[in-house]
C-alpha positions as CSV (number, residue, x, y, z in Angstrom):
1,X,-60.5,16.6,32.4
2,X,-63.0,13.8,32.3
3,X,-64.2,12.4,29.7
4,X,-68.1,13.2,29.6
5,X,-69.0,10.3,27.3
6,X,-67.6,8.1,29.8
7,X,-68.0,9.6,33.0
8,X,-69.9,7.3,35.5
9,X,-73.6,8.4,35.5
10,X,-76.9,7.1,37.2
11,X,-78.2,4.5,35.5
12,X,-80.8,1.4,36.6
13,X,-78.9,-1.6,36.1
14,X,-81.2,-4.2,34.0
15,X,-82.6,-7.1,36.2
16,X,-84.4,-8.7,33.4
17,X,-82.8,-11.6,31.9
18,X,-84.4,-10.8,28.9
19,X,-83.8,-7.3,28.8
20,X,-80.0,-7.9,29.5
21,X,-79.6,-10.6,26.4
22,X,-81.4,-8.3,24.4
23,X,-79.0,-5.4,25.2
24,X,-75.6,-8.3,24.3
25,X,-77.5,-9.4,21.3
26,X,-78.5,-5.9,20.1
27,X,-74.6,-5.2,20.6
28,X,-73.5,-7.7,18.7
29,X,-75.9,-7.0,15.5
30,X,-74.8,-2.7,15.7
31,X,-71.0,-4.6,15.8
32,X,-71.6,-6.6,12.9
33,X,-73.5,-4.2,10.8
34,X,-70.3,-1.5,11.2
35,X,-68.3,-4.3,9.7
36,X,-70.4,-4.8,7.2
37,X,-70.5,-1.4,5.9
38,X,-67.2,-1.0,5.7
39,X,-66.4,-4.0,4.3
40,X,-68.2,-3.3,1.7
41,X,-66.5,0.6,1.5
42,X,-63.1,-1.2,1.4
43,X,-64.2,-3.7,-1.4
44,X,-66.0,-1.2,-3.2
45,X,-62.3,1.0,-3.7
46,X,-61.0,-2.0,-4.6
47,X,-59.2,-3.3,-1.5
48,X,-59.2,-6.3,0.6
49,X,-61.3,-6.0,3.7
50,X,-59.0,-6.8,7.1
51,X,-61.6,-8.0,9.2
52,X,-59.5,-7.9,12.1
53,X,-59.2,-4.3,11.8
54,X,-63.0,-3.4,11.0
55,X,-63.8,-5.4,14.2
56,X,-62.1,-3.7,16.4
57,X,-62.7,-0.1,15.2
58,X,-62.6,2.6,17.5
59,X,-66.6,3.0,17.2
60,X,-67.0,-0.8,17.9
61,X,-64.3,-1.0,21.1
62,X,-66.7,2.0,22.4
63,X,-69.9,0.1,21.6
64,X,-68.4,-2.7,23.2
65,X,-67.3,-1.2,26.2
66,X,-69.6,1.0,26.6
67,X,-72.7,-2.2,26.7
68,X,-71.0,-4.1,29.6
69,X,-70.2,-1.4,31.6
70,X,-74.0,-0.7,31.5
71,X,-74.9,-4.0,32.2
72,X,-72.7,-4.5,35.0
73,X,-72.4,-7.6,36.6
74,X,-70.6,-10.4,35.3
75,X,-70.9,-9.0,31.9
76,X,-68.7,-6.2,33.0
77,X,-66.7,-8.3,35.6
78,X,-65.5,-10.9,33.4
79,X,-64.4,-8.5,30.7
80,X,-62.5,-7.3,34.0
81,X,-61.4,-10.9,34.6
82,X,-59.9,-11.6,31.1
83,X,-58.0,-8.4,30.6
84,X,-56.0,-8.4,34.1
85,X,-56.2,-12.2,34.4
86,X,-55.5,-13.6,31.0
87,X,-54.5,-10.0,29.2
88,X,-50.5,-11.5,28.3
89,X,-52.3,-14.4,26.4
90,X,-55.1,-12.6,24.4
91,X,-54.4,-10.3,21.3
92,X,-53.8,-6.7,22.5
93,X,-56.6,-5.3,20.9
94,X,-59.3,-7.6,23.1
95,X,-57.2,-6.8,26.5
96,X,-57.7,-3.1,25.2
97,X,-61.1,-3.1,25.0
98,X,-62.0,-5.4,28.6
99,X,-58.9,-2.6,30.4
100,X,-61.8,0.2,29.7
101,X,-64.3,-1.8,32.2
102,X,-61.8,-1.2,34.9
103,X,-62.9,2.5,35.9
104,X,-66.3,2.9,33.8
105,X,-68.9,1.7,35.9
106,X,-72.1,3.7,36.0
107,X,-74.5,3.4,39.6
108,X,-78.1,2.7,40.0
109,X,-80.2,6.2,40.7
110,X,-82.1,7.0,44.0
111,X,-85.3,5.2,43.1
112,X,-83.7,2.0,42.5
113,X,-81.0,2.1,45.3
114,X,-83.9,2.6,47.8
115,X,-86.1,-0.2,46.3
116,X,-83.0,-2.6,46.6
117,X,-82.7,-1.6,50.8
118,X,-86.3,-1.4,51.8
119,X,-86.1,-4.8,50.4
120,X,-83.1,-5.9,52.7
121,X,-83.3,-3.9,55.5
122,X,-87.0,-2.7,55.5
123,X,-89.2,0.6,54.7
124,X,-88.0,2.0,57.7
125,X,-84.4,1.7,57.8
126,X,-83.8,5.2,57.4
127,X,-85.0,6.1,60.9
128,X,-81.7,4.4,61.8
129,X,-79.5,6.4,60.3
130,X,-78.8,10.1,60.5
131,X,-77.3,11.0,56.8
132,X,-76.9,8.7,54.2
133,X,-75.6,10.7,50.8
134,X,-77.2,8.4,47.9
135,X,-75.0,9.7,45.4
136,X,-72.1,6.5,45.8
137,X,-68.4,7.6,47.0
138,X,-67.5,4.3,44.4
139,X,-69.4,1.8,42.1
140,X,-67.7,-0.8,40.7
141,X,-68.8,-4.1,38.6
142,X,-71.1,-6.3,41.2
143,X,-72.3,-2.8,43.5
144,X,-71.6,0.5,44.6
145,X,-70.2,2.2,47.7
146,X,-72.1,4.7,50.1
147,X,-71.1,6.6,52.9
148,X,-73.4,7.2,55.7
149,X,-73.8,7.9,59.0
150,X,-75.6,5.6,61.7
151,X,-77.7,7.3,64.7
152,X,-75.5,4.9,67.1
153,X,-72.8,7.3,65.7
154,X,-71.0,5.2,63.5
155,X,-69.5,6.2,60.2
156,X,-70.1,3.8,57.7
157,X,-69.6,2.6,53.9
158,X,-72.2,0.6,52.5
159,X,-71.9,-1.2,49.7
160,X,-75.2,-2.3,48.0
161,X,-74.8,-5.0,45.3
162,X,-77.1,-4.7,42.2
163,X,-80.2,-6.1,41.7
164,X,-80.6,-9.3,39.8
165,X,-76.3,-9.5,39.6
166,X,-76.4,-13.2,41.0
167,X,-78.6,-14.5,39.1
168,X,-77.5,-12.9,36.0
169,X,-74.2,-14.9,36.6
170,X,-74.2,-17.8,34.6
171,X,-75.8,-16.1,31.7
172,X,-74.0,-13.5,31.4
173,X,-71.2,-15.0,31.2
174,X,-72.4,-17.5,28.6
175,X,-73.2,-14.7,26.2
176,X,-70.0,-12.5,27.2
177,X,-67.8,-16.1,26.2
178,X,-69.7,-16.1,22.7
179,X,-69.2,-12.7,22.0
180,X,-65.6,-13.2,22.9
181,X,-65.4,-16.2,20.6
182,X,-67.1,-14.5,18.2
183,X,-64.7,-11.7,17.8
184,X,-61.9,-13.9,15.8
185,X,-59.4,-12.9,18.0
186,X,-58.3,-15.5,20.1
187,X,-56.6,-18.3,18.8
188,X,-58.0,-21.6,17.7
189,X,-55.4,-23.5,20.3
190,X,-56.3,-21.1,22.9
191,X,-59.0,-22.5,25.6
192,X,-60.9,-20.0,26.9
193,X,-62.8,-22.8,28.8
194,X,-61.4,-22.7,32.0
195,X,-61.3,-18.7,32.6
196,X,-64.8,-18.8,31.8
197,X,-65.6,-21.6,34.5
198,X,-63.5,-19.5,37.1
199,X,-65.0,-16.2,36.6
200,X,-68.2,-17.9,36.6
201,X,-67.1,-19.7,40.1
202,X,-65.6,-16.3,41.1
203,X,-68.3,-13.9,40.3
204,X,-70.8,-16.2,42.7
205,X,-68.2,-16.1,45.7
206,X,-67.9,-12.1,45.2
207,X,-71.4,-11.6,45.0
208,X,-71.8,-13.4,48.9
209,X,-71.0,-9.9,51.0
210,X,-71.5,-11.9,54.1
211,X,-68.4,-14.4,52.7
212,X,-66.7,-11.4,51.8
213,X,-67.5,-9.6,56.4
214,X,-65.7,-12.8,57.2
215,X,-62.7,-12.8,55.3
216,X,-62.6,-9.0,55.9
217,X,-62.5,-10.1,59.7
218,X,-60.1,-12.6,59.2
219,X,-57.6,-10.5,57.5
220,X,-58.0,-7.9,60.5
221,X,-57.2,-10.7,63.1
222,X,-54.0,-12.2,60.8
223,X,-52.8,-8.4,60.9
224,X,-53.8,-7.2,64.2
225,X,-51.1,-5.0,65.9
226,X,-49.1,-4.1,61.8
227,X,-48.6,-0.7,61.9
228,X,-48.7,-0.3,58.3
229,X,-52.0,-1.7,57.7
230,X,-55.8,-1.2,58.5
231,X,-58.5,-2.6,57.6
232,X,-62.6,-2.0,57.7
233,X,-64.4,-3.1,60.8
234,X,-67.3,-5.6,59.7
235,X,-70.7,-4.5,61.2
236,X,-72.8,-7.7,60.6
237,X,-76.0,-6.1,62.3
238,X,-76.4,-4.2,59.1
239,X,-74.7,-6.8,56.5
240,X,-76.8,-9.6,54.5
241,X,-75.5,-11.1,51.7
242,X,-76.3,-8.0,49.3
243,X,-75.2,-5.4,51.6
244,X,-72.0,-4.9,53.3
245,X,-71.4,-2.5,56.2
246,X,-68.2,-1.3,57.7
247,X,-66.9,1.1,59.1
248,X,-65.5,3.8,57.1
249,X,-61.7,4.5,56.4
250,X,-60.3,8.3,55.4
251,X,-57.8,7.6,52.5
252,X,-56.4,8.6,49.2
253,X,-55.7,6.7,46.1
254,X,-52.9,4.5,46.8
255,X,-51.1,6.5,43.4
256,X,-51.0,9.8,45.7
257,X,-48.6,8.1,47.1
258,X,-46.0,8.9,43.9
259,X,-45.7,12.5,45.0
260,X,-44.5,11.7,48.7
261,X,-40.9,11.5,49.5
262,X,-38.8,8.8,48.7
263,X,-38.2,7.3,51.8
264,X,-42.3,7.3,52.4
265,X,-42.5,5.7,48.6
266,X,-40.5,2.8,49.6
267,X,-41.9,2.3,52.9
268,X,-45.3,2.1,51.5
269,X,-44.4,-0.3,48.6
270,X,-41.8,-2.4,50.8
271,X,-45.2,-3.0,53.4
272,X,-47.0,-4.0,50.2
273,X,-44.5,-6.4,48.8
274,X,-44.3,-7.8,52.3
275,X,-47.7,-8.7,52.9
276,X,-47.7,-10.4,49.3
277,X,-45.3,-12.4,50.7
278,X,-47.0,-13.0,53.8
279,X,-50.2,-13.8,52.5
280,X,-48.7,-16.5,50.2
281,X,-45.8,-17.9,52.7
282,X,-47.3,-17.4,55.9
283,X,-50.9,-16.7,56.1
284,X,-52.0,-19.2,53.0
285,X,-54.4,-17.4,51.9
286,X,-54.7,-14.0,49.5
287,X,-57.0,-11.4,48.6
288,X,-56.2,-12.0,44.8
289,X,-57.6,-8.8,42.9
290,X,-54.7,-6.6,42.9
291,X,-56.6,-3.5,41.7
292,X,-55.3,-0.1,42.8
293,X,-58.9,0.7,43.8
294,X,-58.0,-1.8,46.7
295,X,-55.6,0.1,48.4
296,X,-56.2,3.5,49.7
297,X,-53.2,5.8,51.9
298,X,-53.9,7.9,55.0
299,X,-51.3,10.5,54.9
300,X,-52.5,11.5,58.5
301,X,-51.2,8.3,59.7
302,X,-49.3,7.1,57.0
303,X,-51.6,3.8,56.9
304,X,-52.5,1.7,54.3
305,X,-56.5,0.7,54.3
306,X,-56.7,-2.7,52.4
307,X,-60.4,-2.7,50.8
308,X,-62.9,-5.7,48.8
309,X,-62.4,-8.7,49.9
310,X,-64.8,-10.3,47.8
311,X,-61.6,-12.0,45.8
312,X,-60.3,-13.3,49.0
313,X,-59.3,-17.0,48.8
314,X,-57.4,-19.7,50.7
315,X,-54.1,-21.2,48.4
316,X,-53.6,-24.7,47.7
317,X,-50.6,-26.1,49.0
318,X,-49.0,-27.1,45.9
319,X,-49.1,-23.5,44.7
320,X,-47.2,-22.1,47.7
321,X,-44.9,-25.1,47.5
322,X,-44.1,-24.4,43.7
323,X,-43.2,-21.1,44.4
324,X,-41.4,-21.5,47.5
325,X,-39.1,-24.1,45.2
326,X,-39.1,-21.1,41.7
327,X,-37.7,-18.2,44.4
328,X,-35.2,-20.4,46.2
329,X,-33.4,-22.0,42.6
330,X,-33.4,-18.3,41.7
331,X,-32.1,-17.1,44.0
332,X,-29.7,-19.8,44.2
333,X,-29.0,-19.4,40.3
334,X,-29.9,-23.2,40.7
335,X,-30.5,-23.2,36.5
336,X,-31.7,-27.5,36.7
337,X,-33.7,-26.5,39.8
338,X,-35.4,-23.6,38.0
339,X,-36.7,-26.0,35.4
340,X,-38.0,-28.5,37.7
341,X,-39.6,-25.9,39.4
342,X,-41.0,-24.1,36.3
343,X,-42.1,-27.4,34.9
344,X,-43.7,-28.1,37.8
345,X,-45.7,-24.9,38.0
346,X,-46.7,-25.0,34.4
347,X,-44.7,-22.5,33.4
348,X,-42.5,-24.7,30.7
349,X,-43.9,-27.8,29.6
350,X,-40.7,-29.5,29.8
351,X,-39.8,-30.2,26.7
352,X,-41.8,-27.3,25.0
353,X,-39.6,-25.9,21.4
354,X,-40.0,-22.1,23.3
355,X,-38.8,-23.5,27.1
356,X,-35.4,-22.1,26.9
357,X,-36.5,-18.7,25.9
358,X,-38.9,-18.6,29.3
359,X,-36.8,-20.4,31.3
360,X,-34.0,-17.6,29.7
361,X,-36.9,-14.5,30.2
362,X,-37.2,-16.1,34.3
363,X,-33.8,-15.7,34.8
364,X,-33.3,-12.3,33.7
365,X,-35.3,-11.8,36.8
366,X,-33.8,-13.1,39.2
367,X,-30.2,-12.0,37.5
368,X,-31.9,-8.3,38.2
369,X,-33.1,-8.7,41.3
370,X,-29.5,-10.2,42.5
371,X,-27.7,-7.5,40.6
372,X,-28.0,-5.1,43.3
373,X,-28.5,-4.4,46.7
374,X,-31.9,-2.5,45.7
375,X,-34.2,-2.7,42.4
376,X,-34.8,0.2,41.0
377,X,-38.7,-0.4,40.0
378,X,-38.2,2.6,38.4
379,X,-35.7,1.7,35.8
380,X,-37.7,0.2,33.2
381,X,-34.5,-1.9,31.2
382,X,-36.1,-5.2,32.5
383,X,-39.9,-4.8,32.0
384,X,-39.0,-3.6,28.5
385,X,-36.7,-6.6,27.7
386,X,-39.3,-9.1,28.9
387,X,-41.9,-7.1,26.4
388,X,-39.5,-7.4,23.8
389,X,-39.2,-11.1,24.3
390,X,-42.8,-12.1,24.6
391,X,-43.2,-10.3,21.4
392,X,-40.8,-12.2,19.4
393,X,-42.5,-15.4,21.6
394,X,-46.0,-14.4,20.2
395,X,-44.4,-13.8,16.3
396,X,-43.0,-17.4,16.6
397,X,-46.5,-18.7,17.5
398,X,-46.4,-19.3,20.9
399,X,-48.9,-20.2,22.9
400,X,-48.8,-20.7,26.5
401,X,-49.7,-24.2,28.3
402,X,-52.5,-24.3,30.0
403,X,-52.2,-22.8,33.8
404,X,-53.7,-23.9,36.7
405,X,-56.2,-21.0,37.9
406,X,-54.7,-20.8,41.5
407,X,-51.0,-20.3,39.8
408,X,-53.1,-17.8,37.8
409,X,-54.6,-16.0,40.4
410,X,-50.9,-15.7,41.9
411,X,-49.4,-14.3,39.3
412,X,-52.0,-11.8,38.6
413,X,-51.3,-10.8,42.2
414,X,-47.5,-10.5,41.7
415,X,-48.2,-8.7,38.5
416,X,-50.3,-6.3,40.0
417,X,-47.9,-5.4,43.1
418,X,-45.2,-5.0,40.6
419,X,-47.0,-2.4,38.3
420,X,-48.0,-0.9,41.6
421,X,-44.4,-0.5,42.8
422,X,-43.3,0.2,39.8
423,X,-46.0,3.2,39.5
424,X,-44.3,4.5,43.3
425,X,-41.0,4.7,41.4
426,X,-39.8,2.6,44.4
427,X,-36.4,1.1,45.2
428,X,-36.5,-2.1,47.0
429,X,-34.1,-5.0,48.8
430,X,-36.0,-7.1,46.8
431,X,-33.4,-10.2,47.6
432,X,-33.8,-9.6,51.2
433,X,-37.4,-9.6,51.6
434,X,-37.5,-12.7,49.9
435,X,-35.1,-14.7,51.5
436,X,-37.0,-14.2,54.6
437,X,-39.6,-16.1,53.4
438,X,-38.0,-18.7,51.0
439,X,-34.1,-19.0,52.3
């Protein structure tokens, strides 16, 4: 049963600069009056206040939460951004409370969707259309998803971005970063420089729906004629850069797939892992948000519908390169090579006191994956040893080098395949499929 308390709801998303510092800063003065209070209940029984703890009380994490998914927009996105892209570096308790934003998005009601399209498209667009339901099939951080029907006879999904989102951008995200600071949490070595910057630059790319139509096309053309994929026609007739229309795909969440057969659960996550592996080694470029909102199954044709590519981006060279050289010394057992290659992706600095512990936590990859003909993604005796590990890393004070964002961006990709897999219970020739690529 749904929660009711956070359940998404209509709600007008607020356009007003003003009105959306107002709602951060009023945020942040409820947070710090909670604290305050009981601060002063701990002191007044005579113990010492943990500030850590008062901060993130369960009434502050859902005063927190609770604001940004409201606000939407960047303020919501790049609590999105930290916890999937930057979650293994921050303190759990931060990456708890940005994980909520994932599924909690509210959408705008009637009045406000219909001012945002007689805007775009004109106060007569609906003599163009023969149903359009206004209550949203998704909404999400930057819009919201409807499904309509056009009088040509085309079923569509549209999705209608927010008012005011791009411009609320850099703001935003300058008063999300401070609050963030604020919080105590991170570590004084930690930058949190650079994932600002890139959410910034990526929250402007994502919020161009017409960038978004052409990388949608392009991914159709690089997978034109694969059975296991399909993908949203772009309709640029009735796309601008706040609304996107294509056509509309039947599908279930890609999880429904964890109650098929076995045989369909690795077929499904063996197409996945493949076009990872394509989209790095042979395409060159990647549609990098690895959500499982993303991917949606057809069990009448056993396709997968590959959705939002608003994250879609091209991959430097030197990123491909260093992974091409990581996968090939693994799977050679090449130990020197690994280092060289982990050195050169940032991964180790090289001569780093903790190097041998991540060089050692690398290898029991690899030594899995080459263990057996299949991995079991369902046997969970690696994930948990390489939990174990980065917790005795993070008790010893480590804290990891700086990473380029396009390494980042990869490995949140990976990551999120891997949970994805992992979450089919699959079993995989994980060796094979990537010696076709890197062998």
């Amino acid at each position: 049963m749904t929660d009711p308390k956070s359940s998404p709801t209509s709600l007008a998303v607020p356009t007003s600069r003003l009105v959306r510092v107002a709602g951060l800063s009023s945020m942040t003065a409820g947070i710090a009056g909670n604290v305050a209070v009981r601060a002063l209940r701990e002191i007044g029984r005579g113990a010492r206040p943990d500030m850590r703890g008062l901060l993130m009380s369960p009434g502050n994490v859902t005063r927190i939460a609770d604001q940004l998914s409201r606000m939407r927009g960047a303020a919501m996105k790049v609590g999105q951004l930290i916890s999937m892209d930057a979650g293994e570096v921050l303190p759990p308790e931060l990456a708890d409370i940005m994980a909520r934003l994932r599924d909690q998005a509210h959408f705008m009601p009637p009045k406000q969707l219909r001012d945002v399209l007689n805007r775009t498209w004109g106060t007569d667009w609906r003599k163009s259309f023969k149903t359009f339901n206004v209550r949203p099939i998704a909404a999400a951080s930057i819009g919201q998803v409807h499904r309509a029907t056009l009088k040509d006879g085309r079923d569509v999904a549209i999705k209608v971005q927010y008012p005011g989102i791009a411009r609320s951008i850099d703001s935003d995200i300058a008063n999300v970063a401070a609050l963030v600071r604020m919080s105590g949490l991170l570590s004084k070595s930690f930058d949190l420089g650079p994932y600002i910057q890139e959410a910034r630059s990526q929250l402007h790319e994502e919020t161009d729906y017409e960038r978004e139509g052409w990388h949608m096309r392009h991914f159709a053309d690089l997978l034109q004629g694969d059975d296991a994929f399909e993908i949203p026609e772009f309709f640029p007739d009735w796309s601008t850069p706040e609304v996107l229309t294509m056509s509309f795909l039947e599908g279930r969440p890609i999880e429904t797939v964890s109650d098929a057969t076995r045989e369909e659960r690795n077929r499904v996550s063996e197409a996945l892992v493949d076009l990872t592996l394509r989209e790095v080694f042979e395409f060159g470029i990647m549609q990098s948000d690895p959500n499982f909102a993303n991917y949606r199954y057809n069990p009448a044709n056993g396709k997968i519908s590959l959705l939002d590519f608003g994250a879609a981006r091209a991959l430097q060279p030197s990123a491909i390169d260093g992974y091409m050289h990581l996968l090939r010394a693994g799977l050679r057992e090449g130990d020197e090579e690994l280092r060289n290659a982990a050195i050169q992706l940032k991964l180790v600095e090289g001569d780093g006191p903790f190097d041998d512990r991540i060089l050692g936590m690398i290898r029991s990859v690899f030594d899995a994956i080459l263990s057996a003909k299949k991995f079991d993604f369902s046997d969970r005796t690696l994930s948990n040893h390489l939990n174990k590990e980065g917790m005795a890393l993070a008790r010893a004070g480590y804290i990891p080098p700086p990473m380029r964002m396009d390494i980042l961006y990869l490995q949140r990709k990976i990551g999120g395949i891997f949970l994805l897999v992992t979450r089919l219970s699959a079993s995989l020739p994980v060796k094979a499929l990537l010696a076709k690529y890197v062998i």
